[in-house]
Residue frames relative to the residue before (quaternion, step in Angstrom):
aa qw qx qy qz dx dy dz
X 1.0000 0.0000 0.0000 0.0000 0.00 0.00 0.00
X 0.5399 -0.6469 0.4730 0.2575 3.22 -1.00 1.02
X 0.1913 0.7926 -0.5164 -0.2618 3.74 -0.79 0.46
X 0.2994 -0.7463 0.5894 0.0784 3.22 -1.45 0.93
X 0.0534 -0.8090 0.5722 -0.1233 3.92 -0.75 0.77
X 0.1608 -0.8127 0.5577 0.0512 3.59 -1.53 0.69
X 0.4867 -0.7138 0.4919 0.1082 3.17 -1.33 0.56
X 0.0943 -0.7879 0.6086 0.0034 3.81 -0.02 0.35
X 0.0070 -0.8567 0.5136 -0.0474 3.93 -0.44 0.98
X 0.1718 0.7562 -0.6279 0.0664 3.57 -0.68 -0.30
X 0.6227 0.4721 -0.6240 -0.0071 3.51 -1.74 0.73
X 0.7606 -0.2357 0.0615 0.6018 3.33 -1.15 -0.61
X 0.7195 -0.4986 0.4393 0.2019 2.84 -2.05 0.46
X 0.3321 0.7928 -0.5031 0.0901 4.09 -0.24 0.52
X 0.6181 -0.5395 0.4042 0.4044 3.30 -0.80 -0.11
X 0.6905 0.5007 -0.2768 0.4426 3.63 -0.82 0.39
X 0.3338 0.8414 -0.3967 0.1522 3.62 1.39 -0.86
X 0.8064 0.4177 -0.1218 0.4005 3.14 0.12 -2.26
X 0.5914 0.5181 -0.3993 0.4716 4.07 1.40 -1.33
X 0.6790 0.4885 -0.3985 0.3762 3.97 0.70 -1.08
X 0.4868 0.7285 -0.3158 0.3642 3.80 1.17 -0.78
X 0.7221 0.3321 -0.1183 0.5952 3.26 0.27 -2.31
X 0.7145 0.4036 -0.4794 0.3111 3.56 -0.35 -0.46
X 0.4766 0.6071 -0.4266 0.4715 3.81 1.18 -0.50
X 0.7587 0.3345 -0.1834 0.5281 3.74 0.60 -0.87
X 0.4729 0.4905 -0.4889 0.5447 3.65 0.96 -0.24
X 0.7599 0.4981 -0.2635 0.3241 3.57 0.11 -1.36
X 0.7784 0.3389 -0.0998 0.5189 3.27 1.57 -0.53
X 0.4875 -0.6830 0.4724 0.2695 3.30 1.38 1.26
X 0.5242 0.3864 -0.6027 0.4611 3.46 0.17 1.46
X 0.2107 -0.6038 0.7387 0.2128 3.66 -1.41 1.01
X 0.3678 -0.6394 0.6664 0.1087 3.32 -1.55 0.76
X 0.5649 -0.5592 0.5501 0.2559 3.78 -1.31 1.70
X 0.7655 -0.4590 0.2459 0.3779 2.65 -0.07 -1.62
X 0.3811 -0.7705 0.5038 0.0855 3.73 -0.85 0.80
X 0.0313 0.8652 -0.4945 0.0774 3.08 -0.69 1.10
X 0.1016 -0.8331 0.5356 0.0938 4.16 0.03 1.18
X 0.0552 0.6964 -0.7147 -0.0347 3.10 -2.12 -0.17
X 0.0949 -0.8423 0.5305 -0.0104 3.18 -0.80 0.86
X 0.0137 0.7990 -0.5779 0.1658 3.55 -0.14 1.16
X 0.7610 0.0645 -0.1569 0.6262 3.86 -1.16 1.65
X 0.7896 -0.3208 0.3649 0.3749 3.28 -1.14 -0.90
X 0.7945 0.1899 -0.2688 0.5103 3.80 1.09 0.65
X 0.5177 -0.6738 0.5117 0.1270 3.01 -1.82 0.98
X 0.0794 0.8981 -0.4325 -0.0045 3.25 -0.94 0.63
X 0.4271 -0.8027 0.3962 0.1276 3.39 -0.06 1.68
X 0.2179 0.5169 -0.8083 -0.1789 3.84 -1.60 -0.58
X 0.0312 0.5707 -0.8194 0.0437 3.06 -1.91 0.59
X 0.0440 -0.6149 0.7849 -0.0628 2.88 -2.41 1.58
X 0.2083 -0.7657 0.6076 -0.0327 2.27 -1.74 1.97
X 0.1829 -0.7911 0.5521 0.1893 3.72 -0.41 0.73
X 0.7945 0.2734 -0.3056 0.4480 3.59 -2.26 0.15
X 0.9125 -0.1986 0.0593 0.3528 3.35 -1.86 -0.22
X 0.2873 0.8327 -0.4729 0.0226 3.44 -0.71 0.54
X 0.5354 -0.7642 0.2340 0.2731 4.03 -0.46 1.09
X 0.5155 0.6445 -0.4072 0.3912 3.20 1.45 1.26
X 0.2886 -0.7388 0.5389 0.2836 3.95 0.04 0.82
X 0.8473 0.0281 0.0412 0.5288 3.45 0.35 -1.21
X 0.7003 -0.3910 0.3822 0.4589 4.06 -1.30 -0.02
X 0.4735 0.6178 -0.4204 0.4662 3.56 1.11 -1.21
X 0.7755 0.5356 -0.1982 0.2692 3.25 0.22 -1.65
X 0.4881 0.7105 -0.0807 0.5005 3.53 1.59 -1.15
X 0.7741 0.3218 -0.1128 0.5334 3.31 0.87 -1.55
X 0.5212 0.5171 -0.3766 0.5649 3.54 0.71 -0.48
X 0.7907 0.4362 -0.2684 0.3354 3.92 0.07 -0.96
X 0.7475 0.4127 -0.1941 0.4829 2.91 1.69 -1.18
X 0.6265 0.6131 -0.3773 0.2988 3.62 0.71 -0.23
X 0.2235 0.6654 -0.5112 0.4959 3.46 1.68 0.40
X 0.8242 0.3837 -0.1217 0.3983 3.39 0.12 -1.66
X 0.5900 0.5760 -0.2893 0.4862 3.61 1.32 -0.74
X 0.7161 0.5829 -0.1908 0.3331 3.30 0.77 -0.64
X 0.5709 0.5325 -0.3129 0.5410 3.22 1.73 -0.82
X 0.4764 0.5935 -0.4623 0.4551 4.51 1.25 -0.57
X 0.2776 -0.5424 0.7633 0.2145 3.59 -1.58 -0.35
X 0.8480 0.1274 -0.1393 0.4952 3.50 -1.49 0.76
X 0.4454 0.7754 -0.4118 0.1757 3.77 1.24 0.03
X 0.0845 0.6464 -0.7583 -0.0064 3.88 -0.83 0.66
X 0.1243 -0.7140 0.6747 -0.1398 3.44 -2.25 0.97
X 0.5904 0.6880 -0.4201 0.0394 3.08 -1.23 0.73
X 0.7706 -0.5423 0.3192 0.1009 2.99 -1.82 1.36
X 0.2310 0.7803 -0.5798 -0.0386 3.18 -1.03 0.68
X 0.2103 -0.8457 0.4748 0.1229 3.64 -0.86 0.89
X 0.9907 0.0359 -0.0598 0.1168 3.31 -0.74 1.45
X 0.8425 -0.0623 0.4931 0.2078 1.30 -1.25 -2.40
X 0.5373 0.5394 -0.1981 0.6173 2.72 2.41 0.03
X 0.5418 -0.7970 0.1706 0.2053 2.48 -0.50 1.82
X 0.0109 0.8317 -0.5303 -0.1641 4.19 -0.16 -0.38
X 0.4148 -0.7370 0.5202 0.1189 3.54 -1.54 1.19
X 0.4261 -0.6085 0.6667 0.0614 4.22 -1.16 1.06
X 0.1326 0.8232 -0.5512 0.0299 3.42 -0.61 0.97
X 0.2452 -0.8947 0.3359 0.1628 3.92 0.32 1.20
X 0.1142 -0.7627 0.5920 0.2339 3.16 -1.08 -0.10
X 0.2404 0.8547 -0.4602 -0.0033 3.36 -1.00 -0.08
X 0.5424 -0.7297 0.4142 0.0427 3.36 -1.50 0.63
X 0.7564 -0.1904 0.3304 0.5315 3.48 0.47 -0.79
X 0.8294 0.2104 -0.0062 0.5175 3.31 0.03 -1.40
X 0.2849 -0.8413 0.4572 0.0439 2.92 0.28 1.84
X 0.7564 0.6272 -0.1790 0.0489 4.06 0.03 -0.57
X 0.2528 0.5586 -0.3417 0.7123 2.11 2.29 1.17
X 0.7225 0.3438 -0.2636 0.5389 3.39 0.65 -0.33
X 0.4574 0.5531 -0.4733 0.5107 3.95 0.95 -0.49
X 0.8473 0.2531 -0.2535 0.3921 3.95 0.11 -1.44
X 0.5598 0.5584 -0.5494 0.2700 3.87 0.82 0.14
X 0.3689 0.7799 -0.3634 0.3515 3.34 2.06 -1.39
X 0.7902 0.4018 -0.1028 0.4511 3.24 -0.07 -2.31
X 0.4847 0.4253 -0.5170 0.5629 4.17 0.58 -0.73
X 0.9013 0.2149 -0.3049 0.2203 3.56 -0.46 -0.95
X 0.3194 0.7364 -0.3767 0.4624 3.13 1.80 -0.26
X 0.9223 0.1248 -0.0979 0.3524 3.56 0.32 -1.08
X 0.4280 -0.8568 0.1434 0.2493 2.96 1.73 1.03
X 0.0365 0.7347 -0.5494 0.3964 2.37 0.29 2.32
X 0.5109 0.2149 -0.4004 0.7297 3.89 1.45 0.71
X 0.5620 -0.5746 0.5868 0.0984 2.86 -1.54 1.20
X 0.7992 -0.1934 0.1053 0.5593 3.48 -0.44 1.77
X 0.3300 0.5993 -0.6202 0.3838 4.31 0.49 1.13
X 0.2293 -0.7010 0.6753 0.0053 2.47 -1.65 0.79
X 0.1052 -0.7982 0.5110 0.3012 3.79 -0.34 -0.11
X 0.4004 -0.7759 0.4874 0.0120 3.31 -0.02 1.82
X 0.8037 -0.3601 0.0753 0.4677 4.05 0.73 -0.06
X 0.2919 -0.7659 0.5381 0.1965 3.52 -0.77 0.59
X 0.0556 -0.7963 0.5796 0.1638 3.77 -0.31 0.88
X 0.0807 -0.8783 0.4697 0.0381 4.16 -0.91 0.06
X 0.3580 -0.6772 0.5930 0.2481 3.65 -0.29 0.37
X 0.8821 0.2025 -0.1780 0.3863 4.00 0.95 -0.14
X 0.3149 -0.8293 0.3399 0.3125 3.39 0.31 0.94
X 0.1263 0.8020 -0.4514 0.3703 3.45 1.64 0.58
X 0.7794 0.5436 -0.0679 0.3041 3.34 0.79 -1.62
X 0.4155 0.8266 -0.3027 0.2290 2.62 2.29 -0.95
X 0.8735 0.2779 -0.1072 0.3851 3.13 0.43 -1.59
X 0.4631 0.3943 -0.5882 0.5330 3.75 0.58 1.04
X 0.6042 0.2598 -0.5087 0.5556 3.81 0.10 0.06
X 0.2519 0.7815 -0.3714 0.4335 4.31 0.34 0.51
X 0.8788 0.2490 0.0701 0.4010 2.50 -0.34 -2.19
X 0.7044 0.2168 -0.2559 0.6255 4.03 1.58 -0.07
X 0.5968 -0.5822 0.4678 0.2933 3.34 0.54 0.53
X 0.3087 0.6717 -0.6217 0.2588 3.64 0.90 1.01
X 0.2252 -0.5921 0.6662 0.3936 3.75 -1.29 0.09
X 0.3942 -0.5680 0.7148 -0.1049 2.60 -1.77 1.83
X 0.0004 0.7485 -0.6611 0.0517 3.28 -1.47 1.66
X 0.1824 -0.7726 0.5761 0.1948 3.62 -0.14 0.67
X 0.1805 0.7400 -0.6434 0.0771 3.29 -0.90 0.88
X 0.3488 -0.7375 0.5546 0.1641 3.38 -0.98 1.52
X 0.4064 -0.6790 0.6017 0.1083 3.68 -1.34 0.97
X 0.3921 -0.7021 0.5899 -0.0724 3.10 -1.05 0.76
X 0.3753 -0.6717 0.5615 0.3043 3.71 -1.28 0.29
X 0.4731 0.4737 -0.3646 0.6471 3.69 1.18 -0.08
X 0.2858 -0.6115 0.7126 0.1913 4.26 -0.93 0.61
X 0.6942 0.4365 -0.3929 0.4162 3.36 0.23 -1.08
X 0.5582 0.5377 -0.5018 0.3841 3.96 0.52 0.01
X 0.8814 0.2514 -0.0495 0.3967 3.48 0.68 -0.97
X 0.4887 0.5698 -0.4833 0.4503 3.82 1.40 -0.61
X 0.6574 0.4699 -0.5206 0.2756 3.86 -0.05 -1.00
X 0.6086 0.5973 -0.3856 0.3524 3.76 0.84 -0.99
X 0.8268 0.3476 -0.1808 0.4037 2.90 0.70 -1.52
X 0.7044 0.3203 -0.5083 0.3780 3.76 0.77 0.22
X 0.5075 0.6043 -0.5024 0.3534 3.75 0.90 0.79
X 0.5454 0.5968 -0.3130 0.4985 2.88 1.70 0.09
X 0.6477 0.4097 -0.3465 0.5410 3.37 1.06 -1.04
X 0.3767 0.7274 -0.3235 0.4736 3.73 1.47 -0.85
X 0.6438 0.6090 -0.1382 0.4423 3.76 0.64 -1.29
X 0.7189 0.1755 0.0719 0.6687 3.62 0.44 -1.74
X 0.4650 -0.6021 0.6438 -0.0831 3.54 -0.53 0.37
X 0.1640 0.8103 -0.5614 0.0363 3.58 0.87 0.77
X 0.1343 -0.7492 0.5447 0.3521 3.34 -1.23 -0.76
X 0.7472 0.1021 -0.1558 0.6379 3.27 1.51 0.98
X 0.3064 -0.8010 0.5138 0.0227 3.08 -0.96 1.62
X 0.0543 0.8861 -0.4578 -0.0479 3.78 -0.30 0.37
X 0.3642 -0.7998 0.4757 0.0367 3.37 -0.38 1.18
X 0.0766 -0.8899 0.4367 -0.1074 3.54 0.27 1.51
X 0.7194 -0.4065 0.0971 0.5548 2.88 1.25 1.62
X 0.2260 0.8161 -0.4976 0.1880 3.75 1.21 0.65
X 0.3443 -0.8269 0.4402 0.0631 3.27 0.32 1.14
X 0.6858 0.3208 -0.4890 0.4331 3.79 0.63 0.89
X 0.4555 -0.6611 0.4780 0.3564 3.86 -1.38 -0.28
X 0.3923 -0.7981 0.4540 0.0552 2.80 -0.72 1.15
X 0.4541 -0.7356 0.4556 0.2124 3.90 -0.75 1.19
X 0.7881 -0.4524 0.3698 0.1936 2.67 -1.69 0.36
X 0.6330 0.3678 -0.2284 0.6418 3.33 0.99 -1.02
X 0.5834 0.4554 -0.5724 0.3530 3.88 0.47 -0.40
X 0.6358 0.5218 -0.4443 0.3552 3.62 0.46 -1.73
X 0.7224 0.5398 -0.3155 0.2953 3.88 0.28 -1.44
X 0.6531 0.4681 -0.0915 0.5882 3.43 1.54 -0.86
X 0.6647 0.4312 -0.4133 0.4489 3.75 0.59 0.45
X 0.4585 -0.8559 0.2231 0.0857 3.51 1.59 -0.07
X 0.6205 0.2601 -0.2050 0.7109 3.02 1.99 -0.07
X 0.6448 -0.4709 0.3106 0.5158 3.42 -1.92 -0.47
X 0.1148 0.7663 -0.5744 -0.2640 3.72 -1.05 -0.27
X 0.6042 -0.5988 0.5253 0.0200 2.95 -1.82 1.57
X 0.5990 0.7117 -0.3517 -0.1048 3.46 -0.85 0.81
X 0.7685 -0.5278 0.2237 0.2841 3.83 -0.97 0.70
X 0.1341 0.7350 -0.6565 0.1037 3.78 -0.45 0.34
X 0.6424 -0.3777 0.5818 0.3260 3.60 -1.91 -0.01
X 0.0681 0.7373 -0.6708 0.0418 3.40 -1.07 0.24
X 0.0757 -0.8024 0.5528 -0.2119 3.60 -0.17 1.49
X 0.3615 -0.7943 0.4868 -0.0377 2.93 -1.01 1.91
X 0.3689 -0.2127 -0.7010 0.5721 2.31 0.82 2.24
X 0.4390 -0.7256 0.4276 0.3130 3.70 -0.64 0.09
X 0.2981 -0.8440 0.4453 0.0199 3.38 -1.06 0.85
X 0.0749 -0.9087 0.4025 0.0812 3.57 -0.32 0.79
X 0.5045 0.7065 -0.3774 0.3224 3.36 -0.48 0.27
X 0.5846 -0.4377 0.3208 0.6031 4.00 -0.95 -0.39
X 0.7398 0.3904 -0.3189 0.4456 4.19 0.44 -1.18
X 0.1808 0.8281 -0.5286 -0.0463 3.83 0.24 0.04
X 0.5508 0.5588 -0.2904 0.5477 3.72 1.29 -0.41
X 0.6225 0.5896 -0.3562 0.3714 3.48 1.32 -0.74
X 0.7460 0.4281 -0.1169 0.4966 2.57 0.60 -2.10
X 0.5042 0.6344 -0.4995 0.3063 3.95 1.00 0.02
X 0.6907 0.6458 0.0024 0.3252 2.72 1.39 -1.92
X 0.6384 0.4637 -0.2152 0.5754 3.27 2.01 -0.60
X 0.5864 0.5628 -0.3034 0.4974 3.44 1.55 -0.21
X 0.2340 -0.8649 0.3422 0.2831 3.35 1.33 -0.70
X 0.1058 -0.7631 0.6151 -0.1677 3.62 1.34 1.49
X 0.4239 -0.5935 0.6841 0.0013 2.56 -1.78 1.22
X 0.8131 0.0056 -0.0751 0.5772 3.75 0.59 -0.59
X 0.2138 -0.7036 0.6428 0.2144 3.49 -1.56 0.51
X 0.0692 -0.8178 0.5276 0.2192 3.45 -1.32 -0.26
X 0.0893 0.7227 -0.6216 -0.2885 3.32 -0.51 -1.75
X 0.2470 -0.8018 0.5398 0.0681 2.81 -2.07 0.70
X 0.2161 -0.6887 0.6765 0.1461 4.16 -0.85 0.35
X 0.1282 -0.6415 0.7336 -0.1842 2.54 -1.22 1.75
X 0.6095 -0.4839 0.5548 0.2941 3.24 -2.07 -0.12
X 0.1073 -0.8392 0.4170 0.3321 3.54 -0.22 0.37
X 0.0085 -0.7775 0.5966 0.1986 3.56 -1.14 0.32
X 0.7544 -0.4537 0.1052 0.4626 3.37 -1.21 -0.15
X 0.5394 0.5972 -0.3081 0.5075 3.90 1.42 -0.05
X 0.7077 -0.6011 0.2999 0.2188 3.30 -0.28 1.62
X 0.7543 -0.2708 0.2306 0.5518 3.69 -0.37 0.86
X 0.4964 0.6753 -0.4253 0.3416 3.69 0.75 0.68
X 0.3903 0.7559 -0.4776 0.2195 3.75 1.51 -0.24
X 0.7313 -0.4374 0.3918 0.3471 3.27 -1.10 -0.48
X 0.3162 -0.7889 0.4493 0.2752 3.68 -0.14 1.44
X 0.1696 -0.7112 0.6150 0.2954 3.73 -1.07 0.95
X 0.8644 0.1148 -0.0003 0.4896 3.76 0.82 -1.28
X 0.0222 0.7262 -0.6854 -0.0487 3.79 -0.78 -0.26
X 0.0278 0.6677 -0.7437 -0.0173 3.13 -2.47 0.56
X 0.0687 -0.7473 0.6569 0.0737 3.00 -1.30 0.39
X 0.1601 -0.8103 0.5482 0.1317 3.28 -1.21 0.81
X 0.6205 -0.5781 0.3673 0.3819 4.20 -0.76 0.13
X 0.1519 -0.6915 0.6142 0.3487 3.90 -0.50 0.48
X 0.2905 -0.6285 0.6537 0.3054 3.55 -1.17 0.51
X 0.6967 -0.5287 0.3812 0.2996 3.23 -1.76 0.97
X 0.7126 0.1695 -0.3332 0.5937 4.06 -0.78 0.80
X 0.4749 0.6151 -0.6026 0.1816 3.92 -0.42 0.32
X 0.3863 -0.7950 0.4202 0.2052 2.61 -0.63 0.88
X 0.6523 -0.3866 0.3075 0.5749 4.20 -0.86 0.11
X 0.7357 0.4152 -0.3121 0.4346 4.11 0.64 -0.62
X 0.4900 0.5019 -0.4199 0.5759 3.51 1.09 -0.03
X 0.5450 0.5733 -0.3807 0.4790 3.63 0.62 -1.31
X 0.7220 0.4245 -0.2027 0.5073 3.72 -0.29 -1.56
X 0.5977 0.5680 -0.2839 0.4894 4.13 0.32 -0.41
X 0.6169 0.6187 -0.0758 0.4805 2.62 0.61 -1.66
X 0.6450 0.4543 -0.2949 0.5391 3.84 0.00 -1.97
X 0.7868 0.5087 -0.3218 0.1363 2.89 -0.05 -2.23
X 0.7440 0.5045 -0.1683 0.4046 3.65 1.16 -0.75
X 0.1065 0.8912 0.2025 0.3918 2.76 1.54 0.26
X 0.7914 -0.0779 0.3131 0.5192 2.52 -0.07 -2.32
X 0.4113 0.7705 -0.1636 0.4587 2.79 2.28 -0.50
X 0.7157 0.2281 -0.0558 0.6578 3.36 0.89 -1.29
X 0.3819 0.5834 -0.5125 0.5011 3.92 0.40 0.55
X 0.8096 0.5169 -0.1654 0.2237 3.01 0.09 -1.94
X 0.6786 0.5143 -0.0671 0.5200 2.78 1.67 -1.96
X 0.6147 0.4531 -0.4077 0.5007 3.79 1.22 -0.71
X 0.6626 0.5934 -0.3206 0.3257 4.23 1.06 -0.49
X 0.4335 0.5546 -0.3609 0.6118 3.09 1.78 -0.75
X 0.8428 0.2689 -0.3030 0.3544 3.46 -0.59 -1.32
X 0.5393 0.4003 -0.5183 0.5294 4.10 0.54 0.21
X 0.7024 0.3481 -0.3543 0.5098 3.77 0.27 -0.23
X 0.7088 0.3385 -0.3210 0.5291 3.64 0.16 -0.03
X 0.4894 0.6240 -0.3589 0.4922 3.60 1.37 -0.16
X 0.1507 -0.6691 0.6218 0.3781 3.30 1.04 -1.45
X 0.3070 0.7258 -0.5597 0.2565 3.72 0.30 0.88
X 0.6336 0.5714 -0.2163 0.4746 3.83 0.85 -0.83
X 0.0829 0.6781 -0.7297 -0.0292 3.49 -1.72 1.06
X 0.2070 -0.7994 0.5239 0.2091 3.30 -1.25 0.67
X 0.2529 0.7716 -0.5836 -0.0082 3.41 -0.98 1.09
X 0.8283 0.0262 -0.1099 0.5488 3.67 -1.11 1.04
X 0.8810 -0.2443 0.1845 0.3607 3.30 0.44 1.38
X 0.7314 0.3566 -0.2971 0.4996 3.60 1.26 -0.86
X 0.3085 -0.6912 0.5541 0.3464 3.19 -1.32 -1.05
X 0.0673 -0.8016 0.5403 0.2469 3.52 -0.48 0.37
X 0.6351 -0.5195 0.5553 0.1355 3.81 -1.18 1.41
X 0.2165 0.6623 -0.7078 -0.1162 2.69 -1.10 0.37
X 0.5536 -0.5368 0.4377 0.4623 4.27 -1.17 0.52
């Protein structure tokens, strides 16, 4: 079996960066795929893939070798991921399943590198039967206006599987503070995002009464500050003149669909750094 593995990089910005990098992998008989920088404010930030034989067994193994070299950066954070090792998708969801239908089928047709979808949790047993139809385990768990009624359940579940990515397929409550800190991985998730933007339960309505030329939505990281995380992807698409508010909603729904599914697969890629709130992409 081929193995293949990345690097994630980040610190301050100096001169000399990229020569101190390659020579780490020269020095270690590894040829690098490919390598790909950007520097934005005061810091630099790298991905690099390296394919076939290389003298690391595990990430552990990686970090130990590489912090020799990590150590010589300022402000410097890093990190590895091979492959070939495997990684778990944990869902949420609400109702409106079609955000969840296209992560299923992304991972379904293996479009996350080695994912699994480790459990689907839901507030509607509606949902029941698309976690069914792939053999996902399916936990209904009803939600409450009190969190403290439902989060404990549901992070002994996440507690349980051991995801390494949480995705929120339109899970229609807000999650606390103590949840985010206590689930233990990243978690990804989807909302509308209206140029002007709209908030509330009718947002297509009240879009539709404003007469908006474009809709979108965005996926973000979540943290504990309301739909404020760090933005990984976004889209917008054009409303065409006479749609109506159900075209509109169609319309969103598709959208948000391929956002959602394009945020997962840069995070399960290992494409994404977070600094100061943002995120820097990588292709």
């Amino acid at each position: 079996m081929e193995r293949s593995a990345c690097l994630l990089f980040r610190c301050t910005d100096r001169v000399g960066i990229i020569a101190e990098l390659v020579l780490f992998f020269r020095d270690s008989n590894v040829s690098i795929s490919r390598f790909e920088e950007y520097t934005e404010s005061r810091y630099f930030f790298a991905r690099l893939e390296w394919r076939g034989a290389h003298p690391w067994m595990t990430t552990e193994d990686f970090d130990e070798a590489f912090q020799a070299v990590a150590d010589t950066f300022d402000d410097v954070s890093f990190r590895a991921h091979f492959f070939e090792q495997p990684q778990k998708l944990g869902l949420f969801s609400s109702k409106e399943p079609h955000t969840l239908i296209e992560a299923v089928n992304k991972c379904e047709a293996g479009d996350y590198p080695n994912t699994e979808i480790c459990f689907l949790i839901a507030n509607s047993k509606e949902v029941e039967r698309h976690a069914q139809r792939y053999g996902i385990p399916f936990y209904y768990v009803k939600t409450f206006k009190d969190p403290q009624r439902h989060e404990p359940v549901q992070l002994e579940i996440i507690r349980r599987h051991s995801p390494d990515v949480i995705g929120l397929a339109r899970y229609m409550k807000v999650l606390t503070k103590e949840f985010i800190d206590q689930a233990g991985c990243q978690i990804v998730n989807i909302h509308h995002s209206f140029l002007p933007s709209f908030v509330g339960a009718r947002p297509y309505e009240m879009a539709y009464e404003r007469g908006v030329k474009l809709i979108g939505a965005t996926s973000h990281f979540v943290i504990p500050a309301l739909d404020q995380g760090p933005i990984i992807e976004q889209g917008v698409i054009r409303v065409e003149p006479g749609d109506s508010v159900e075209r509109m909603k169609r319309t969103g729904r598709d959208v948000e669909k391929k956002v959602f599914a394009s945020a997962l697969g840069k995070t399960l890629q290992h494409k994404t750094i977070m600094y100061d709130n943002k995120t820097i992409v990588f292709n």
